[in-house]
C-alpha positions, 0 to 999 in steps of 0.5 A: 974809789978803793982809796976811800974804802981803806978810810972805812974803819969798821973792818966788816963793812969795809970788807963788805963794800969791797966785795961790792967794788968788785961786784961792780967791776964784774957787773953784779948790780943787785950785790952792789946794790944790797951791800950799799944799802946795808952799809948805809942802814948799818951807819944810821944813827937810832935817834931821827928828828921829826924831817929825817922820819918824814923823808924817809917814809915819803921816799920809801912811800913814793918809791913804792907806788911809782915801781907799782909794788 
C-alpha cells in the first residue's frame, strides 16, 4: 500500500492518507475513515452528469434511512 501512496502527487493529500495508513495500523478507524473520504471529496471533479448526481444522492438518501439518522 505504501508504494501506491508515493504515486499520489498532491503533496498534502499524500501526506494525508498517509497519517491514514498509520492510523489504520494503530486501529484508529474514524481517521481513517475521515481522511479517505476527504481525499476522495478533494479528487471530485465540480462538473457531474445527471447518473453520477442521482447515485450519489440515492446512496447518501439509502445510507441515511438504513443507519436510522
Amino acid at each position: 500500500m505504501p508504494a501506491k501512496l508515493d504515486r499520489i502527487k498532491d503533496d498534502a493529500l499524500r501526506d494525508s492518507l498517509a497519517t491514514a495508513h498509520v492510523s489504520l495500523k494503530s486501529g484508529n478507524f474514524p481517521d481513517v475513515v475521515h481522511r479517505s473520504s476527504d481525499a476522495y471529496v478533494e479528487m471530485l471533479r465540480e462538473t457531474f452528469s445527471f447518473s453520477e448526481a442521482i447515485t450519489y444522492f440515492e446512496f447518501a438518501v439509502d445510507s441515511l434511512v438504513r443507519e436510522g439518522v
